[in-house]
N, C-alpha and C positions, 0 to 999 in steps of 0.2 A: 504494500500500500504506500503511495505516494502521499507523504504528510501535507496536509495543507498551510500548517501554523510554521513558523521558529520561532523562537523563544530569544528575547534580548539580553540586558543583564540577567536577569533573575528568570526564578521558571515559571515565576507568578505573572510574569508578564512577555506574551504573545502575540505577535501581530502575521498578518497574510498579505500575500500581494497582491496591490491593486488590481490584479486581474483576474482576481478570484470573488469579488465580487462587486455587480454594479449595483450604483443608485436607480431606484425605478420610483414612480410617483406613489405607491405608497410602503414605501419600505425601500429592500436590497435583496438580490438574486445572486448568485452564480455558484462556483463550485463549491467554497463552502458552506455558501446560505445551504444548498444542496444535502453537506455533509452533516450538516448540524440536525437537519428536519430527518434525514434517516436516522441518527441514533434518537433522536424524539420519538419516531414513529418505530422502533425497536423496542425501548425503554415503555412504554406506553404498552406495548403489544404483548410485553413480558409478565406487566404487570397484570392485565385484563386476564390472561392464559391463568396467573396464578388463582386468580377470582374463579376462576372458570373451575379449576381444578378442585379447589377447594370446595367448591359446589356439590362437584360430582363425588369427590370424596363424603364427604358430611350425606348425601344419598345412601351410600353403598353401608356407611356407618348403621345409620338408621334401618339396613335391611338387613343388618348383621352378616355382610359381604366383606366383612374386614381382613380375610385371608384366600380371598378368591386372585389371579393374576391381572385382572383388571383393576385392581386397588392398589395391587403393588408395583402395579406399572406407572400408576398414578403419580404413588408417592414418592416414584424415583423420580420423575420427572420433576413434580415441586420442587425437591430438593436438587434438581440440579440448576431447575430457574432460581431457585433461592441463592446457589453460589456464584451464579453470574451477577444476581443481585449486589449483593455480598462482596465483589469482585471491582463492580462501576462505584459500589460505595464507598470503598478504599482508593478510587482514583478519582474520587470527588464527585462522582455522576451520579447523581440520584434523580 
């Protein structure tokens, strides 16, 4: 992956080159506006999944399905979105 950002003095502070994105009349576009609205629409889509899961688990719960392979398939998956969670959280993405 080709980085969009460098980093100046410090690594709290990054900038992109002007050709990454333009002004438009109401806001800014281009490759990082780009890059920024896919990890949003990642982060968002991770979380929803987890809701979802959760759902479906607390179901299977309630039918006392709690050692069937669709519950444990479930709840590998949770926890594996939870470590990706867990992972953006530690690099500051929440």
């Amino acid at each position: 992956m080709k980085r969009l950002t460098q980093t100046k003095e410090n690594r709290d502070n990054y900038v992109v080159e002007e050709n990454q994105i333009q002004p438009m009349e109401s806001g800014f576009s281009g490759n990082a506006i780009l890059k920024l609205a896919q990890y949003e629409n990642f982060h968002e889509g991770l979380m929803r999944e987890q809701e979802k899961i959760s759902l479906e688990m607390q179901k299977l719960r309630s039918e006392g399905k709690t050692r069937t392979v669709m519950f444990k398939q479930l709840l590998a998956n949770k926890l594996a979105n939870s470590q990706t969670l867990i992972l953006l959280e530690t690099y500051g993405l929440r």
